[in-house]
C-alpha positions in Angstrom: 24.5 6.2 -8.9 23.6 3.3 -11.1 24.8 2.3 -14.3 22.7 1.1 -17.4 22.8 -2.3 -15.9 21.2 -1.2 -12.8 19.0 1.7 -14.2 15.7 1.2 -16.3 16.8 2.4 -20.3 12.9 2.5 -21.5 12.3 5.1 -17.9 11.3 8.5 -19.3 12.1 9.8 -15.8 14.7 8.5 -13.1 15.1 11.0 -10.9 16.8 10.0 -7.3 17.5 13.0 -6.2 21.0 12.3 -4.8 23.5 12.7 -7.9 21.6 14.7 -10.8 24.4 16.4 -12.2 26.3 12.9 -13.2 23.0 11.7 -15.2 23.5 11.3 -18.5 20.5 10.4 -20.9 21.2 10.7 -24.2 18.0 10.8 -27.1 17.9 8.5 -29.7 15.0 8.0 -32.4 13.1 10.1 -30.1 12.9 7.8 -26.7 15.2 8.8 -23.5 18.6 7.0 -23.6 20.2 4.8 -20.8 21.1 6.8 -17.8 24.8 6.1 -17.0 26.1 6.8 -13.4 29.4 6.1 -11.3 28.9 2.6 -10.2 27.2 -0.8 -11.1 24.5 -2.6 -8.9 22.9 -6.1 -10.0 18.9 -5.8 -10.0 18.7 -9.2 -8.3 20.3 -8.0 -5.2 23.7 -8.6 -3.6 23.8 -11.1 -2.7 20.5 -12.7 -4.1 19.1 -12.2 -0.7 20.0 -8.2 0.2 18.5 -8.7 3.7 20.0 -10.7 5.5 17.7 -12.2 7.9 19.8 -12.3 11.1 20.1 -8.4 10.7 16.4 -7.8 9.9 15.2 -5.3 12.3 11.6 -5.4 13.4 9.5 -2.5 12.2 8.3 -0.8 14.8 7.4 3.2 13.4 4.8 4.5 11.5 4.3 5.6 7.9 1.7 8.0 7.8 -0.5 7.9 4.7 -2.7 11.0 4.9 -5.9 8.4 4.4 -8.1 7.6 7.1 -9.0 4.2 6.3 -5.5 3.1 6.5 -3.8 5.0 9.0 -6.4 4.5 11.5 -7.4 0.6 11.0 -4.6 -0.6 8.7 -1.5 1.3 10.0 1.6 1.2 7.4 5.2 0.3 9.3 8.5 1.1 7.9 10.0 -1.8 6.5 6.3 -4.0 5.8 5.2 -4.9 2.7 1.4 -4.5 2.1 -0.4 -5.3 -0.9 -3.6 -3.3 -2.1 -6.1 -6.1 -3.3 -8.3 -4.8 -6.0 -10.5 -5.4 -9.4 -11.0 -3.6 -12.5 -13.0 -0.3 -12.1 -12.0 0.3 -9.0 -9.8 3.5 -7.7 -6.7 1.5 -7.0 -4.3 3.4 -9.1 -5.4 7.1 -7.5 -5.2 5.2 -4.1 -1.6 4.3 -4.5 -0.6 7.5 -6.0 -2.6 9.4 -3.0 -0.4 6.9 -0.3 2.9 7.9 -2.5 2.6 11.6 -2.7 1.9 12.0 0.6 3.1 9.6 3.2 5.7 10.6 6.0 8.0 9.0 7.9 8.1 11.2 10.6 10.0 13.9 9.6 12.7 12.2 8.1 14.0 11.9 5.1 11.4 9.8 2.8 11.3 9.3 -1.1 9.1 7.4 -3.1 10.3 4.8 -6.0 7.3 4.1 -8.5 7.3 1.0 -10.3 4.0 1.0 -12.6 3.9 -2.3 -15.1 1.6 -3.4 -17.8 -0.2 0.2 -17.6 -1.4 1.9 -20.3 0.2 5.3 -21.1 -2.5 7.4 -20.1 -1.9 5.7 -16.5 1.6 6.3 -16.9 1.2 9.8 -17.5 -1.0 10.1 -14.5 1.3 8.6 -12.1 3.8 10.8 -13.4 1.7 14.2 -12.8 0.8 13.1 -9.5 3.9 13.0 -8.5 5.0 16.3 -9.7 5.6 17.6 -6.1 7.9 14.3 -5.0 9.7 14.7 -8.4 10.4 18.5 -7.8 11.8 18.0 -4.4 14.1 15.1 -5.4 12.4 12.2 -3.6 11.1 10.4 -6.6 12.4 7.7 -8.6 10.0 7.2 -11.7 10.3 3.9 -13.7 7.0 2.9 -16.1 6.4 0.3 -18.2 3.8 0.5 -20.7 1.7 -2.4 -21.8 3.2 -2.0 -25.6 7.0 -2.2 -24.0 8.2 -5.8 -24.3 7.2 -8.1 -21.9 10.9 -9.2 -20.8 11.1 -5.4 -19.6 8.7 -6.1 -17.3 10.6 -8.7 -15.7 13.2 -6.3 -15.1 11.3 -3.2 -13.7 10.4 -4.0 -10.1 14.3 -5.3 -9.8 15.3 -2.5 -10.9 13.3 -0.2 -8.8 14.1 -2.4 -5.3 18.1 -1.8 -6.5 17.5 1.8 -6.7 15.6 1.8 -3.0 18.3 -0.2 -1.8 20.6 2.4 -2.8 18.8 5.1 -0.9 17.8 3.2 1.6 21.2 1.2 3.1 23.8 3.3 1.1 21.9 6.8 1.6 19.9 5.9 4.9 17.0 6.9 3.9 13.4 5.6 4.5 12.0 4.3 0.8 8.5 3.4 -0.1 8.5 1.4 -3.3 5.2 1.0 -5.0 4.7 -1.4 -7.3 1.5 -2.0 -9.8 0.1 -3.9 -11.1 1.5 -7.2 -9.9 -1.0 -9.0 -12.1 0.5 -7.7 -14.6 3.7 -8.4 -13.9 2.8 -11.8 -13.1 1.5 -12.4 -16.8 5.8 -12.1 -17.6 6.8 -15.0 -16.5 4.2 -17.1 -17.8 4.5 -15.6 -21.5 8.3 -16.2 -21.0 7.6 -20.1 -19.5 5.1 -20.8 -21.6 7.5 -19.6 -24.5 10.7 -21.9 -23.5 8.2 -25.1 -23.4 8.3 -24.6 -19.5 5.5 -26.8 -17.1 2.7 -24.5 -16.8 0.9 -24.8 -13.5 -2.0 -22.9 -11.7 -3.8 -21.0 -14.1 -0.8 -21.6 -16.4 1.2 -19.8 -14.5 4.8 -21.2 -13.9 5.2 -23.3 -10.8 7.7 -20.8 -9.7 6.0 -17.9 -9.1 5.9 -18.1 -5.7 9.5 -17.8 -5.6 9.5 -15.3 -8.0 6.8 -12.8 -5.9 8.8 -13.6 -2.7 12.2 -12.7 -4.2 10.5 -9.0 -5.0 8.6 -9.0 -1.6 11.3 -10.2 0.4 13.7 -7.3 -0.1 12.0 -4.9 1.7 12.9 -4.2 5.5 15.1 -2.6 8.0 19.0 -3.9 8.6 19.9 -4.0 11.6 22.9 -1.0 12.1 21.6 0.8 9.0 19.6 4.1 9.4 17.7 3.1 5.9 14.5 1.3 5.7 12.6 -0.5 2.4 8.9 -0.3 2.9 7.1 -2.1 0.0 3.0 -1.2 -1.2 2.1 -3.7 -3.8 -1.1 -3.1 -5.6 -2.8 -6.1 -8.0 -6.2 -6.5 -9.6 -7.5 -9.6 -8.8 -9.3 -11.0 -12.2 -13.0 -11.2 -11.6 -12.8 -10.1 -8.4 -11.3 -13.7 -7.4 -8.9 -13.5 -4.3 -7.7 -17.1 -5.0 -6.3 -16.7 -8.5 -2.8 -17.4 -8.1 -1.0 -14.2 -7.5 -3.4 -12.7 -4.4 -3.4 -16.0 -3.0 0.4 -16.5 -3.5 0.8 -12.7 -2.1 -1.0 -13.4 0.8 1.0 -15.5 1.6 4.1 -13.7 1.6 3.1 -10.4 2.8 2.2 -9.1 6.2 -1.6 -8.3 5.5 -3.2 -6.8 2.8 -5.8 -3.4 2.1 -8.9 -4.8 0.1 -10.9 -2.3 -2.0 -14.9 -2.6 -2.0 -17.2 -2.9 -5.6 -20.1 -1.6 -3.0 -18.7 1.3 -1.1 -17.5 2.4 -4.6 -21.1 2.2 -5.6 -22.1 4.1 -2.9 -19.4 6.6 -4.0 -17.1 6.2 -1.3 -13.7 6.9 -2.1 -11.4 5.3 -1.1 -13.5 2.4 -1.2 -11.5 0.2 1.6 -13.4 -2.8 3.1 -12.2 -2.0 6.7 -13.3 -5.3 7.5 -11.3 -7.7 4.9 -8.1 -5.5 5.2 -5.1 -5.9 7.8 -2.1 -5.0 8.9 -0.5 -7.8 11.0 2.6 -5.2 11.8 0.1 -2.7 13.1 0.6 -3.4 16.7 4.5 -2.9 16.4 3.5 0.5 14.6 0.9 1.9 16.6 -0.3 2.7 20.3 1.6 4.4 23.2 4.9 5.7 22.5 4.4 5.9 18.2 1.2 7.2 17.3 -1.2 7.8 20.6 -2.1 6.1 23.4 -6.0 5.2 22.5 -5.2 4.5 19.1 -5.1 0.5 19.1 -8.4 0.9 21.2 -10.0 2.7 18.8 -9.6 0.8 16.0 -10.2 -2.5 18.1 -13.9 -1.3 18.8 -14.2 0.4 15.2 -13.8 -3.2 13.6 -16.3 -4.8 16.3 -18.4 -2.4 16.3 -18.3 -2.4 12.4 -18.8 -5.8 12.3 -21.9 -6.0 14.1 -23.2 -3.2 12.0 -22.8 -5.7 8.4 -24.7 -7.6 10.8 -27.8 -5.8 11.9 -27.9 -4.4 8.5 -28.1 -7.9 6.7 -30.8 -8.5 9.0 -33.2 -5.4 8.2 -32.7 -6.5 4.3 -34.7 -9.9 5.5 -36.9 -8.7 8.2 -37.0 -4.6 7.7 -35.6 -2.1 9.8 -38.9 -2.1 11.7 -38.7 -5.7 13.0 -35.4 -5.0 14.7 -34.2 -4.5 18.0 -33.9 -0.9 20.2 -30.3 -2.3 20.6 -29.9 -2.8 16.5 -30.9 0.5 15.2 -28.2 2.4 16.8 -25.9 0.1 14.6 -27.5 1.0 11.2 -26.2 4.9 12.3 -23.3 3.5 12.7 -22.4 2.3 9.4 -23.5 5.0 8.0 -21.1 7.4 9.7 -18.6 5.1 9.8 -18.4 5.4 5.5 -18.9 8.9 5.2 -17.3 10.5 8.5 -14.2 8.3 8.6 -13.4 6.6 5.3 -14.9 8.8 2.5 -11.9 11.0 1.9 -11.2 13.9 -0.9 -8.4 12.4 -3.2 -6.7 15.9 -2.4 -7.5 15.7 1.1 -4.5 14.4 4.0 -5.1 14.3 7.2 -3.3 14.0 9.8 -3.9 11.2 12.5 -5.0 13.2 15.0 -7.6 14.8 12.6 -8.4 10.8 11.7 -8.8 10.0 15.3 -11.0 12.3 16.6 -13.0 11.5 13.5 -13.3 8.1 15.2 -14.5 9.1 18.0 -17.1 10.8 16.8 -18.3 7.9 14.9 -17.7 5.6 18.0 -19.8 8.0 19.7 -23.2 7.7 17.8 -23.5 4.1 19.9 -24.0 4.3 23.4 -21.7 4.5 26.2 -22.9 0.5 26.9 -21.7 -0.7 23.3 -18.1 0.9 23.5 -17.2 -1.9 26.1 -14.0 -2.6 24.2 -12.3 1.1 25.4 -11.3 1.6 28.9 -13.4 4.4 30.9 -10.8 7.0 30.8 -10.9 7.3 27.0 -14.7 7.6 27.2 -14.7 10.0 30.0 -11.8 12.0 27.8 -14.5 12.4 24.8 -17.6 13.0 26.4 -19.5 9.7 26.4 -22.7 10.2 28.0 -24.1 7.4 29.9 -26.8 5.8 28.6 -30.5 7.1 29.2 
């Protein structure tokens, strides 16, 4: 367990689920007290580094998500870290709720740490009930910070959340998703605190040591070679006026291993989630995914989704400027496309999961309102497999 120097004293729930009975949290003036445990744990990491990177262990499995979008196209690995890029108005916070309550790791033993900063209480709250089902079967490790808690809290939240998945993770061995939002937000903590000790501002007058700052939270996720445990991070941050180079995306980018974008148009269109399929990655998916960890035509599928999708934004653009009747025999098939491809496959019930097979064959059945000709990208025996009729 973790002492009060390793354990968030503003948390109104902290619930690890591996030594309950030695939790202590007294009440005073009507707020939760510090939780005290058995032994103390420095939030930076020991050492500064936890993860060595000699013993870092390439991901290489899956974490299922339940959500199309990204289990299909943008496949989560155990031990990645992968932002959620967003704006304001957008579903991000249900999205990485959704990804928290439900994700797998393949039958073993998976909890969730929560790390919510800057949100307003009404946001806390609603991480908190969504949750419910993690919290009641001990996987859940709650720590919020409201917008009205003081600002050096902040500072300390996402530490103390990647100590506690530590914990689970490399003392416990057991597989950890950490989400963290809003990373804007937490960003705005170290400027206030530069800014207030006469410190350089730089970028947006943010500190010139943010970077370092983002990469020393990013950077402890992963997989130790020799240790049964794995830290998988999912960072979510609103990118102010929908501008991907403000400082922290653009800083993120670069430390992360790809990154889900959320769409202003699909959410008009009342897609939910609203992912841009096209403008997300996952550069770890290839390690995650295919023969041997998810299914054979799955890399294959989502090679020819992207393509095909791609020429669809295309041929669509096109029919704004010239109408659907000046285009090509060829083109129309494409506008079907598009259309399948947001409600069939990415428009998803937020209390709907499905499982990959269920997202797959979905796929397919988009894949399959182009002809046979247009799927060039997925060998014959896949086709043949699924029924694709040659072209008339």
């Amino acid at each position: 367990m973790l002492s009060r120097a390793g354990c968030s004293p503003w948390a109104p729930h902290c619930d690890d689920g591996i030594d309950d009975a030695r939790l202590s949290r007294p009440r005073h003036h009507g707020r939760p007290g510090p939780v005290f445990g058995t032994a103390s744990s420095a939030v930076v990491g020991n050492p500064v580094n936890p993860v060595n990177p000699v013993r870092r262990e390439p991901p290489s499995e899956p974490v299922l998500t339940g959500i199309s979008a990204i289990d299909a196209l943008t496949t989560l690995v155990r031990g990645q870290k992968l932002p959620v890029f967003s704006v304001a108005g957008l579903p991000h916070l249900e999205l990485a709720t959704q990804i928290a309550a439900r994700s797998t790791a393949g039958g073993e033993a998976f909890c969730v740490v929560s790390a919510a900063m800057g949100v307003t209480r009404a946001d806390a709250a609603f991480v908190r009930d969504a949750l419910e089902e993690r919290s009641a079967a001990g996987e859940l490790v709650l720590l919020p910070n409201t917008a009205d808690d003081p600002v050096i809290e902040r500072l300390l939240t996402p530490r103390v959340a990647l100590t506690v998945a530590e914990r689970l993770a490399f003392g416990e061995g057991r597989h950890v998703l950490v989400v963290m939002t809003d990373m804007t937000s937490y960003a705005e903590a170290p400027r206030e605190v530069s800014a207030a000790r006469g410190g350089i501002p730089a970028r947006r007058a943010h500190p010139g040591y943010l970077y370092s700052d983002l990469a020393s939270l990013y950077e402890r996720c992963g997989r130790v070679r020799g240790l049964a445990g794995s830290v998988t991070v999912l960072a979510l941050l609103t990118m102010p006026a929908g501008d991907i180079t403000h400082p922290v995306p653009d800083l993120t980018g670069y430390i992360t291993e790809g990154q889900i974008v959320l769409s202003r148009e699909l959410h008009a269109m009342g897609v939910c989630p609203p992912v841009d399929a096209l403008s997300s990655l996952s550069r770890l998916m290839r390690r995650g995914a295919g023969p041997g960890r998810t299914r054979d035509d799955h890399l294959d599928v989502a090679a020819q989704l992207l393509a095909a999708l791609a020429r669809a934004r295309q041929v669509r653009e096109l029919a704004e400027l010239v109408g659907q009747s000046a285009l090509g025999a060829a083109d129309h098939p494409y506008l079907d496309f598009d259309a399948a491809f947001a409600r069939g496959l990415v428009d998803q019930r937020q209390d709907e999961s499905r499982t990959l097979e269920q997202t797959l064959e979905r796929a397919w059945q988009v894949l399959l309102t182009l002809p046979r000709s247009q799927l060039a990208m997925l060998p014959a025996r896949f086709l043949d497999a699924h029924g694709a009729a040659e072209d008339g």
